[in-house]
C-alpha positions as CSV (number, residue, x, y, z in Angstrom):
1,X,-0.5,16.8,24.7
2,X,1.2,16.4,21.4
3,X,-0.6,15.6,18.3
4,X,0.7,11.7,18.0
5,X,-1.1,11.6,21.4
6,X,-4.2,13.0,20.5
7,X,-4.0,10.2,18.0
8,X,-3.7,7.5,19.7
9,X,-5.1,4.9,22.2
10,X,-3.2,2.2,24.2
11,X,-4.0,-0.6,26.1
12,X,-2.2,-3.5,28.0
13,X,-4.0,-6.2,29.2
14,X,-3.2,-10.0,29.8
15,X,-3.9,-12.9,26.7
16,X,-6.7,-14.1,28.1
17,X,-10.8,-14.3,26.8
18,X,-11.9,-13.0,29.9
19,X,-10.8,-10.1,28.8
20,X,-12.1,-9.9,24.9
21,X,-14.9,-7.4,25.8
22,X,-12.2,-4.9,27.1
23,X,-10.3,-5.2,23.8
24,X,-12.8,-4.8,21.0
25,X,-14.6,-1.9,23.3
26,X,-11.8,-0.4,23.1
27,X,-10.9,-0.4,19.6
28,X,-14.6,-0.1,18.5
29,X,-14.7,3.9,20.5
30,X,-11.7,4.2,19.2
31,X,-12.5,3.7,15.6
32,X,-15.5,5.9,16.1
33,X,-13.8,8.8,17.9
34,X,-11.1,8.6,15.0
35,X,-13.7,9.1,12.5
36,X,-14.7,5.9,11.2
37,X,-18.1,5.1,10.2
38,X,-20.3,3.1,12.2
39,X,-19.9,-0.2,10.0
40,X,-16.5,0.3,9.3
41,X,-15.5,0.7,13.1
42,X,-17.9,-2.7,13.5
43,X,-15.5,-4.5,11.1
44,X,-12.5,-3.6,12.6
45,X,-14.0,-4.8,15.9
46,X,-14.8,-8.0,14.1
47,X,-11.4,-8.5,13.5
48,X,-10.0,-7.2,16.5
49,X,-11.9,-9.7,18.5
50,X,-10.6,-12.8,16.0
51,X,-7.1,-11.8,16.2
52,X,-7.7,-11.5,20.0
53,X,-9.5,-14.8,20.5
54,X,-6.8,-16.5,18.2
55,X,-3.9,-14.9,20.1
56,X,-5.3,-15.9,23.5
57,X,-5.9,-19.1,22.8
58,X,-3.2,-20.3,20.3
59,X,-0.1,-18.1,20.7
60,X,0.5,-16.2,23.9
61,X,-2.2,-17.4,26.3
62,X,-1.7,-15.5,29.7
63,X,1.1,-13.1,28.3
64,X,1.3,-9.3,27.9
65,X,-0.2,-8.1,25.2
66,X,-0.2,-4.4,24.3
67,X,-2.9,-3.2,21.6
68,X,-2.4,0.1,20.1
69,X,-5.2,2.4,18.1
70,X,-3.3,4.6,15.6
71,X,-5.8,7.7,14.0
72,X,-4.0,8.1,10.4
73,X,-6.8,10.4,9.4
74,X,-7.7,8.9,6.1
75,X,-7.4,4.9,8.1
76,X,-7.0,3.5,11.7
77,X,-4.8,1.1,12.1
78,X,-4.7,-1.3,15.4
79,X,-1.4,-3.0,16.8
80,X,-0.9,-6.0,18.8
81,X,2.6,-6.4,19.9
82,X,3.3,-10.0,22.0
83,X,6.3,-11.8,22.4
84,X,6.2,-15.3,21.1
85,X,9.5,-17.5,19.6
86,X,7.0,-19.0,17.0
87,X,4.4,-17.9,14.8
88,X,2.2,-19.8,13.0
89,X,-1.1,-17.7,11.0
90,X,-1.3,-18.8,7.9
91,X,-4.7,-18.7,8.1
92,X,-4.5,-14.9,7.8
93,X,-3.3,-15.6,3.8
94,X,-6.4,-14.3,1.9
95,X,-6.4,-16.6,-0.5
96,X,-6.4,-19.8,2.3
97,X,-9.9,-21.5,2.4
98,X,-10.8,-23.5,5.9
99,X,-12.8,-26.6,6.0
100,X,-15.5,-26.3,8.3
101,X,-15.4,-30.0,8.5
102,X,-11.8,-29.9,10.2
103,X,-11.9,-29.3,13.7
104,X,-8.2,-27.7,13.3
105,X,-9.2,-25.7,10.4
106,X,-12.3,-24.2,12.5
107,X,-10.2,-22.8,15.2
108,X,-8.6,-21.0,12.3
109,X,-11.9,-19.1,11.0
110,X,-11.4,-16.2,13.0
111,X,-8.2,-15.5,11.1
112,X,-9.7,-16.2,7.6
113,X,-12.9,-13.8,8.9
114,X,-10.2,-11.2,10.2
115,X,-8.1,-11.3,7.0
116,X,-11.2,-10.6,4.8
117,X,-12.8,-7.8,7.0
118,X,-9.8,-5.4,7.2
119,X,-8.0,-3.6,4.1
120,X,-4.5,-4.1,4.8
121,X,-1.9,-6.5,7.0
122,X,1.4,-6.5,8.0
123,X,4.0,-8.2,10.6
124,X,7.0,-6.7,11.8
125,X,9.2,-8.8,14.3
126,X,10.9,-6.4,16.2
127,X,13.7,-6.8,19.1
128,X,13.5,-10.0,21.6
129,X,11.1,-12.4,20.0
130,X,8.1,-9.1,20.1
131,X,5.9,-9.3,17.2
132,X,3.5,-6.3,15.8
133,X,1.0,-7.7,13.7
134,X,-1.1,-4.5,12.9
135,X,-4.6,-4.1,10.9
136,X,-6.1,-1.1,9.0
137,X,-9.3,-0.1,7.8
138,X,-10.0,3.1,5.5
139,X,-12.7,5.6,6.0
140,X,-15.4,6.3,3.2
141,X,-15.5,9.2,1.5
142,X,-17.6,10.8,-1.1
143,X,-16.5,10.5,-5.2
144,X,-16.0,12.5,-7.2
145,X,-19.0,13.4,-9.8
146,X,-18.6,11.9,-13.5
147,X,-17.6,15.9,-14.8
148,X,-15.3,16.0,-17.8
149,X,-13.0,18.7,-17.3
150,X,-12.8,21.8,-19.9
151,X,-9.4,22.6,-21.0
152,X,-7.4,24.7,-18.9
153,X,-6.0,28.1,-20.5
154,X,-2.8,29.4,-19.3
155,X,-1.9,32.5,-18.7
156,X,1.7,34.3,-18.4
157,X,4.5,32.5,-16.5
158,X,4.3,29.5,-14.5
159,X,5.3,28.9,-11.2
160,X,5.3,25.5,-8.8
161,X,3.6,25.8,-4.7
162,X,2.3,23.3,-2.2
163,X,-1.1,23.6,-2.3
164,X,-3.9,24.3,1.1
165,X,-6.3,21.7,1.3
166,X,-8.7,23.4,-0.9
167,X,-6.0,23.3,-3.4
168,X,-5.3,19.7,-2.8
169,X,-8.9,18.6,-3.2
170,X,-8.9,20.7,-6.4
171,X,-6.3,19.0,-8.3
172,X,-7.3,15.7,-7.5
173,X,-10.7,16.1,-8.8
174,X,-9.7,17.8,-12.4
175,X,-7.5,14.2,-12.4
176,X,-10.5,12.1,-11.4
177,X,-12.6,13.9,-13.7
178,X,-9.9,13.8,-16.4
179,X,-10.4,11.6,-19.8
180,X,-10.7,7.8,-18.8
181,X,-7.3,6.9,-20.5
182,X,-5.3,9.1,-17.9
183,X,-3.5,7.0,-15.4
184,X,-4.5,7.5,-11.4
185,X,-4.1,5.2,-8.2
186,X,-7.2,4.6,-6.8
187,X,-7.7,6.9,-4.1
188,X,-7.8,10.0,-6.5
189,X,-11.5,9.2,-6.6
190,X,-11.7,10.8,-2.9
191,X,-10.7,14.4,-2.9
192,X,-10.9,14.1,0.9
193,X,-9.1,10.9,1.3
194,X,-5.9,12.5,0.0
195,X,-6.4,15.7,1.7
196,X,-5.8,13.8,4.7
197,X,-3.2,11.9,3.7
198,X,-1.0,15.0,3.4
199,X,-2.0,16.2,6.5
200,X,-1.1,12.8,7.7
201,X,2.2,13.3,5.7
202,X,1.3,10.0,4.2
203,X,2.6,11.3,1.2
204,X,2.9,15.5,-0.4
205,X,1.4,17.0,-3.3
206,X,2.8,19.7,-5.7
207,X,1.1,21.7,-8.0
208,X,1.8,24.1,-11.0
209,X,-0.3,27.5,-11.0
210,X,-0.3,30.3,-14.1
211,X,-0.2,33.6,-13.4
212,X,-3.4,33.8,-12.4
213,X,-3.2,31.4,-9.9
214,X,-4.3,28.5,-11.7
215,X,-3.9,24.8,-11.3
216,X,-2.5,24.0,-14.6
217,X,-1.1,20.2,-13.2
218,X,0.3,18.3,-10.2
219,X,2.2,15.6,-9.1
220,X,2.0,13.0,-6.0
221,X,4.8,12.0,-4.0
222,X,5.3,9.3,-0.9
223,X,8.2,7.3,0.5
224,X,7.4,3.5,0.1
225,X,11.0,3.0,2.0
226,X,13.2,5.2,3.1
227,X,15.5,4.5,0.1
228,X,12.7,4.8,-2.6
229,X,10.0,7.4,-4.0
230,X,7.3,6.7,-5.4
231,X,5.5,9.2,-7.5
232,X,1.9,9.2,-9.0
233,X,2.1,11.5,-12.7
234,X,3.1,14.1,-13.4
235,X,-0.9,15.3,-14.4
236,X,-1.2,17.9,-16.6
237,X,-4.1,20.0,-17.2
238,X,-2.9,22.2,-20.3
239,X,-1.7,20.1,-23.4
240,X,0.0,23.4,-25.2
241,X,2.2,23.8,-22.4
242,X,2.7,19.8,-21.3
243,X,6.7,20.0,-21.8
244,X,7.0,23.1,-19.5
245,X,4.4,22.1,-16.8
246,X,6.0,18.4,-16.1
247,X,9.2,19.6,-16.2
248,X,8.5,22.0,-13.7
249,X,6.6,19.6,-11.8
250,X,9.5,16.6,-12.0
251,X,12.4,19.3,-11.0
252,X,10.0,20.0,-7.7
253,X,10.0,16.4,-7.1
254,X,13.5,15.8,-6.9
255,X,14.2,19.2,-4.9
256,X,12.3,17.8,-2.6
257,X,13.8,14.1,-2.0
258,X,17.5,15.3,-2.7
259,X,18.3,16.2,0.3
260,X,16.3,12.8,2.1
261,X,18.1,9.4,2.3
262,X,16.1,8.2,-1.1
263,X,18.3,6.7,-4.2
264,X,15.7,6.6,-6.7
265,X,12.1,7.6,-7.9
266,X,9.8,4.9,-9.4
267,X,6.6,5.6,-11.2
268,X,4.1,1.9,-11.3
269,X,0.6,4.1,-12.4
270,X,2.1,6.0,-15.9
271,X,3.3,9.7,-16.7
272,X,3.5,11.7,-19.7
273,X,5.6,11.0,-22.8
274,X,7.3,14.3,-22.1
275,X,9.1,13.1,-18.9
276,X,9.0,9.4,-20.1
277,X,12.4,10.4,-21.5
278,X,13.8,10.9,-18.4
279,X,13.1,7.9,-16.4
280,X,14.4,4.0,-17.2
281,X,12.0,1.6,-18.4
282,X,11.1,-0.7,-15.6
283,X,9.2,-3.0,-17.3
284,X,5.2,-3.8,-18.0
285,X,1.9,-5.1,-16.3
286,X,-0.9,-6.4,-17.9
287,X,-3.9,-7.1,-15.9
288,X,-6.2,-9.8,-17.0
289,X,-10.0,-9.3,-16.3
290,X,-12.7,-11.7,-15.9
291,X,-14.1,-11.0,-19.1
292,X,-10.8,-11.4,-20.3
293,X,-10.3,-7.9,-20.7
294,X,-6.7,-6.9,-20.6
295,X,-4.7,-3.3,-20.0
296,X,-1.1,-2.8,-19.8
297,X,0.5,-0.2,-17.4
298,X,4.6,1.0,-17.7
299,X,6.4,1.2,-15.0
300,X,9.0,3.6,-14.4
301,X,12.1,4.7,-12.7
302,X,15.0,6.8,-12.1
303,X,18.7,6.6,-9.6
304,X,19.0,9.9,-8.1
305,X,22.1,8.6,-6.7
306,X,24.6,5.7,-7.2
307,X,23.0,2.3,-6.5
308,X,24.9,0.9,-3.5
309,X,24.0,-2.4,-4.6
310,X,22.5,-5.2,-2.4
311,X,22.3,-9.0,-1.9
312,X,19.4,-10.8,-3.1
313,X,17.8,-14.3,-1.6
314,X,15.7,-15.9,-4.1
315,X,14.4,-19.7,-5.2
316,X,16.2,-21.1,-7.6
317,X,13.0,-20.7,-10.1
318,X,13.6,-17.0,-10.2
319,X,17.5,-17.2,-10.7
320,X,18.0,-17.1,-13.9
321,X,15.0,-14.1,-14.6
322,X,16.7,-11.6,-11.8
323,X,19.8,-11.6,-13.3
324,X,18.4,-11.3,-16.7
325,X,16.5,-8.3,-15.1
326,X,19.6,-6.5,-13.0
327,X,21.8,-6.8,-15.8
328,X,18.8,-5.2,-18.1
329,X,18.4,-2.5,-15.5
330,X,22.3,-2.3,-14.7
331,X,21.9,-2.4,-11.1
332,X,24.2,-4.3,-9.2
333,X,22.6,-7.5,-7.1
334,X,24.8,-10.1,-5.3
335,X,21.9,-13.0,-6.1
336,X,22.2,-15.9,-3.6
337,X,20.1,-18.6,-4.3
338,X,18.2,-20.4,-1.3
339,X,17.1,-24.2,-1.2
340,X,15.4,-26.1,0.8
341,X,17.2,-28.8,2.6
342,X,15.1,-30.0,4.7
343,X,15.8,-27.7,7.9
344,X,12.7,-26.9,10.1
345,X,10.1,-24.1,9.2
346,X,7.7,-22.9,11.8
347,X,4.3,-22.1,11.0
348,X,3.2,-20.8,7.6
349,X,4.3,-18.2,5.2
350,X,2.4,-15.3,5.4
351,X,1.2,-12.9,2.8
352,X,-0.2,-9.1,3.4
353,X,-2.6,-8.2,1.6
354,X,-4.0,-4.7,0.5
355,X,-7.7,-4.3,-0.9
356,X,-7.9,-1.7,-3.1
357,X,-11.8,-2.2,-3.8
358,X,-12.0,0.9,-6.2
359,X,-10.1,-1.1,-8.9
360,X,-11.3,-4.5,-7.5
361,X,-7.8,-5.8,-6.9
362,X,-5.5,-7.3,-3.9
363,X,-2.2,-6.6,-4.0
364,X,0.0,-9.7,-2.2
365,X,3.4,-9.5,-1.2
366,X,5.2,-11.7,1.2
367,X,5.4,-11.0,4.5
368,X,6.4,-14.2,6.7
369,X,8.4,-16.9,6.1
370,X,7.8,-20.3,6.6
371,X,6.6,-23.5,5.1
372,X,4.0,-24.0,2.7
373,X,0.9,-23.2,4.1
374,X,-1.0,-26.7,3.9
375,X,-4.6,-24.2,3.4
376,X,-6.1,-24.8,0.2
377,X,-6.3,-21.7,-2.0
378,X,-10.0,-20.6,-2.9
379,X,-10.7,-18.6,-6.4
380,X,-11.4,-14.7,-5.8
381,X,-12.8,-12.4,-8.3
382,X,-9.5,-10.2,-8.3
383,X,-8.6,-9.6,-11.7
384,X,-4.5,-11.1,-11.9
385,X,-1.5,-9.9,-14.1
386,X,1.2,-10.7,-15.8
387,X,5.2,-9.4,-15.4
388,X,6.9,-8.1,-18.6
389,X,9.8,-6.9,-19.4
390,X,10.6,-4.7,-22.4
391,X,10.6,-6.2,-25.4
392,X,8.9,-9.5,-24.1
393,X,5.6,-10.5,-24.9
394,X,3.3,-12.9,-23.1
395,X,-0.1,-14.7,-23.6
C-alpha cells in the first residue's frame, strides 16, 4: 500500500440521516488513528455531523455522497464531494449570526456551529456540477519555552543543506525563541508542527551551517499556487555575517523554484534589510488591536520570470485602486469591471475562513459567489487591518 493510502479513509454512503452515525464514526476513528487529540477529533465530528445533517436534508437528500479522511500529519482534513446544480451555505460565513427566533435561520445552526468548530474551509466545484467542500482541523503541539537565544558565533566558511528533522525542529525554535521584534508566521511556535509539514511536503526548509555544522539561519518555503512562492524570512542567527548568510539562503530559494512552474516569490511576514533590496515593495498592513494597539508588517515580492499577465474581474469600487496598484507594481492586468444587472444569483457568497488562534486572527478570502448573504454579521474579537500602499498613509 502506498503512503497516500495509508493516509487515507473513504467512504460512500447515500444523503440520508439514517445514516449520520456511520459518517461521524467514521471520521471521529479516523481523526484519532491520524493523530488527533481526543477533543480535537470530537470537534471535527461535530462538524462532520452538521455538514452531514445539512447536506441530507437541504442539498442532496438521497444522493451519493462520497466523504474522504485525508491524514496531512500536522491537520486532517475531511471531504465531501456531491453533485448538486445549486449551492446555497451561507451560513458557513463566520462572521453570519442566526436568529434562533427564525425557523429558517435554525435549520442553519449546524452550519454556523460547523464553521466555528473547524480551522479552515474551502469549496472547489469540480467537473459536472460535483462539489468538494472540505474541513480541517490542526493537531496540538507543545511551544516552545520563553528562551532568548545567545548569539551564534560562526566559524570558517558557510555552506547551505536541507535539514533532518532534528535540524528542522532546531531552527525553528532559535526563531521562536528569537527577540520579539523578529517577524514569524504563527506556527513557528511548534517545532513539531513544522516538522511535519515538511514531511507532509506542505512546504521545505533550508538552513545555513558554519563549518562546524552550525545553524547560523534558515529560510521557509511553500507553494500557495502553482504560479507563486511564498517564503517566510530569510532568519538569521549571526548579525556579523547577516549579508552573507541571507544571500546564501535567498540564492537556495530560487534554485529551488527555477526549475518549477512558479513566476514569482512573495514575502507577507518580513525579511532582513539585507535582502529587502532585492525584492519589490508590495505594499503594507497594519493590524488594529482591540486596545487599539497597532503594528505594521511589509510585504514583499519578486518576478522570477516575465509576468504573463492576466484578466482581472472586479466591482466597480475597486477599479480605480487596481489600476493605481498594477501600474505601481508594473504588472500587466486586463481589469474588467463586473456589475450587477439584475441577473439571478443562487445562494450566498461564501467566505473561507482560516483561524490562526496563535495570533488571534481569521483570515477571509472569498470563496463562492453569489448574492449577498441576507445573515446579519456578528462582531468577533479578531483584531482587523488596514491595506497600504507605499507612500500612503491611513487612520
Amino acid at each position: 500500500m502506498s503512503q497516500d493510502q495509508d493516509r487515507t479513509v473513504s467512504l460512500q454512503l447515500t444523503a440520508r440521516m439514517s445514516l449520520l452515525p456511520v459518517a461521524t464514526h467514521c471520521v471521529e476513528t479516523a481523526g484519532k488513528a491520524f493523530g488527533l487529540g481526543r477533543e480535537e477529533s470530537l470537534k471535527l465530528s461535530l462538524a462532520t455531523e452538521e455538514i452531514f445533517s445539512y447536506l441530507s436534508s437541504h442539498v442532496c437528500r438521497g444522493d451519493i455522497l462520497d466523504i474522504r479522511c485525508v491524514n496531512g500529519l500536522s491537520y486532517v482534513r475531511v471531504e465531501f464531494r456531491f453533485s448538486v446544480s445549486t449551492l446555497d451555505m451561507g451560513a458557513l460565513n463566520i462572521a453570519a449570526s442566526v436568529d434562533c427566533e427564525n425557523e429558517d435561520d435554525m435549520a442553519e445552526m449546524g452550519l454556523a456551529i460547523a464553521s466555528r468548530t473547524i480551522d479552515r474551509l474551502n469549496i472547489i466545484a469540480e467537473r459536472q456540477n460535483r462539489i468538494c467542500l472540505d474541513i480541517e482541523k490542526d493537531k496540538n503541539y507543545p511551544g516552545v519555552p520563553e528562551i532568548t537565544n545567545a548569539p551564534v558565533d560562526v566559524k570558517g566558511a558557510l555552506t547551505v543543506e536541507t535539514p533532518d528533522t532534528e535540524g528542522v525542529k532546531l531552527y525553528v525554535t532559535r526563531v521562536a525563541q528569537g527577540p520579539p521584534d523578529t517577524l514569524r508566521p504563527p506556527f513557528f511556535q511548534y517545532p513539531g508542527k513544522v516538522a511535519d509539514m515538511v514531511t507532509a511536503g506542505d512546504c521545505q526548509v533550508v538552513t545555513a551551517v558554519d563549518a562546524r555544522g552550525e545553524c547560523v539561519g534558515g529560510v521557509i518555503i511553500r507553494f500557495r499556487t502553482d504560479r507563486i512562492v511564498e517564503v517566510f524570512g530569510p532568519h538569521i542567527f549571526c548579525r556579523t555575517r547577516e549579508d552573507e548568510v541571507a544571500g546564501l539562503l535567498l540564492d537556495a530559494c530560487i534554485a529551488k523554484t527555477v526549475r518549477t512552474k512558479a513566476i514569482g516569490l512573495v514575502n507577507l511576514t518580513g525579511m532582513p534589510p539585507s535582502v529587502q533590496l532585492q525584492f519589490e515593495l508590495l505594499g503594507s498592513l497594519r493590524y488594529y488591536w482591540d486596545d487599539d494597539k497597532t503594528f505594521t508588517r511589509q510585504w514583499y515580492y519578486r518576478l522570477l520570470h516575465e509576468d504573463p499577465g492576466c484578466q482581472v474581474f472586479t466591482d466597480g469600487v475597486l477599479k480605480d485602486y487596481l489600476q493605481r496598484e498594477y501600474g505601481r507594481l508594473f504588472l500587466a492586468r486586463e481589469i474588467r469591471e463586473v456589475r450587477d444587472q439584475g441577473e439571478m444569483k443562487a445562494g450566498a457568497s461564501i467566505f473561507s475562513t482560516e483561524i490562526r488562534r496563535e495570533g488571534s486572527m481569521a483570515i477571509m478570502r472569498p470563496l463562492w459567489p453569489g448574492a449577498f448573504s441576507r445573515k446579519k454579521l456578528s462582531k468577533t474579537s479578531f483584531f482587523h487591518s488596514t491595506w497600504e500602499s507605499p507612500g500612503t498613509h491611513r487612520s
